[in-house]
Each structure stands twice: as structure tokens, then as C-alpha cells.
C-alpha positions as CSV (number, residue, x, y, z in Angstrom):
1,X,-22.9,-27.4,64.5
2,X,-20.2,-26.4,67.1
3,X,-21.4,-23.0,68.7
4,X,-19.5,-21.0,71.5
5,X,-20.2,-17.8,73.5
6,X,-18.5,-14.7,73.8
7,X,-18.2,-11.3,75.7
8,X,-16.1,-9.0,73.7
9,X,-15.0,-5.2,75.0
10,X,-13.3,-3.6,72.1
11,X,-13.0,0.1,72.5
12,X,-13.5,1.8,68.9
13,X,-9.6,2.9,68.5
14,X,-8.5,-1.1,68.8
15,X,-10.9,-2.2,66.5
16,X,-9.6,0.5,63.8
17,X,-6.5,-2.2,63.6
18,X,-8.9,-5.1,62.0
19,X,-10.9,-2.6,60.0
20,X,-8.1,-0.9,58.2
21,X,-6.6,-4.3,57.8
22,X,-3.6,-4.6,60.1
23,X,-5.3,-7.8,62.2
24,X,-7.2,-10.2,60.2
25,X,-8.8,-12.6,63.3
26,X,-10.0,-11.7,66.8
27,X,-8.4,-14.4,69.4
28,X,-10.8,-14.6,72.7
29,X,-12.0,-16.7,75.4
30,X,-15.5,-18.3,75.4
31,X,-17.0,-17.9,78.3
32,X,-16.4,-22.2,78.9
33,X,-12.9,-21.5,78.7
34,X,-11.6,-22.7,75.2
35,X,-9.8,-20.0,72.9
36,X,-11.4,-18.9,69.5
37,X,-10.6,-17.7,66.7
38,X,-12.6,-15.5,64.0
39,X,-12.5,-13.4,61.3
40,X,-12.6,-9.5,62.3
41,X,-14.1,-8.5,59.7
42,X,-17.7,-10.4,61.0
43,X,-17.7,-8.1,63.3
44,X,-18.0,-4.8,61.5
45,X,-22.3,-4.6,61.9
46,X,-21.6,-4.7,65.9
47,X,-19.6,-1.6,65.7
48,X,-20.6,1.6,67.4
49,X,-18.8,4.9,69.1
50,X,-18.4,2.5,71.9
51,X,-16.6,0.0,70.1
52,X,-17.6,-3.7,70.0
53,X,-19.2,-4.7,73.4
54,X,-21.6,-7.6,74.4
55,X,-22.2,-11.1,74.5
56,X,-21.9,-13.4,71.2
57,X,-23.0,-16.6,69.7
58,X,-20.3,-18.0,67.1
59,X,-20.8,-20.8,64.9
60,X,-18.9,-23.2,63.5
61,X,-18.5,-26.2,61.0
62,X,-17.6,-29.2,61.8
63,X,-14.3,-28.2,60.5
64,X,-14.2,-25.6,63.2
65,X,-14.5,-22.6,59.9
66,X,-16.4,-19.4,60.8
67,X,-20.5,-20.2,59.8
68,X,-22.0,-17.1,61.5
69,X,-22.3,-14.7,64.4
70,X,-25.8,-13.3,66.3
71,X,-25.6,-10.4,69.1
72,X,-27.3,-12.0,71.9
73,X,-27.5,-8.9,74.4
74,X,-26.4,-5.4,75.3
75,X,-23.9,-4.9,77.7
């Protein structure tokens, strides 16, 4: 199963945009360089007063489709 890191930095105000609905998919950079694409929403247990912050692990099928997501650290 295809797996990629992430840092994300989201301050709380941006990520009101994917939790009222207005952006459905977070596009970043994994930290080896390729782009990825997720669904927001997966990310609504990460978020506190700060926002989104810290390093990632994403998981994907082998038809590159959203499997899971797992905090690895605290930035």
C-alpha cells in the first residue's frame, strides 16, 4: 500500500473553507517531492485553535484512493 508523508500548517481561519464546505481536497507536497491529494474532511480530528499543524502519514490504494491518515508528531 502506497504511503506518503506530510507536514501541513493550516491556520484555523483557512481550514474553516474545507469544513464549511467550500474546498473539498487538500493539495500538498510530500516531503519526497510528489503532490497529493486528499480529502479535507480526514482531517477534521487534527484540528485545534492552532489549526492543522504536524507531520502526516497518508495512505493509499493501489488505485492511489484515500485508505487512512495517522499523526505522526507535534510540531
Amino acid at each position: 500500500m502506497p504511503e506518503v508523508r506530510v507536514s501541513l500548517d493550516i491556520s484555523y481561519q483557512d481550514y474553516l473553507a474545507y469544513y464549511e464546505g467550500v474546498a473539498e481536497s487538500v493539495v500538498t507536497k510530500a516531503r519526497d517531492g510528489r503532490k497529493v491529494k486528499f480529502p479535507a474532511r480526514v482531517l477534521r480530528p487534527f484540528l485545534s485553535q492552532q489549526g492543522i499543524v504536524g507531520e502526516f502519514l497518508i495512505r493509499f490504494n493501489d488505485r492511489r484512493k484515500f485508505v487512512g491518515i495517522k499523526k505522526l508528531n507535534q510540531k
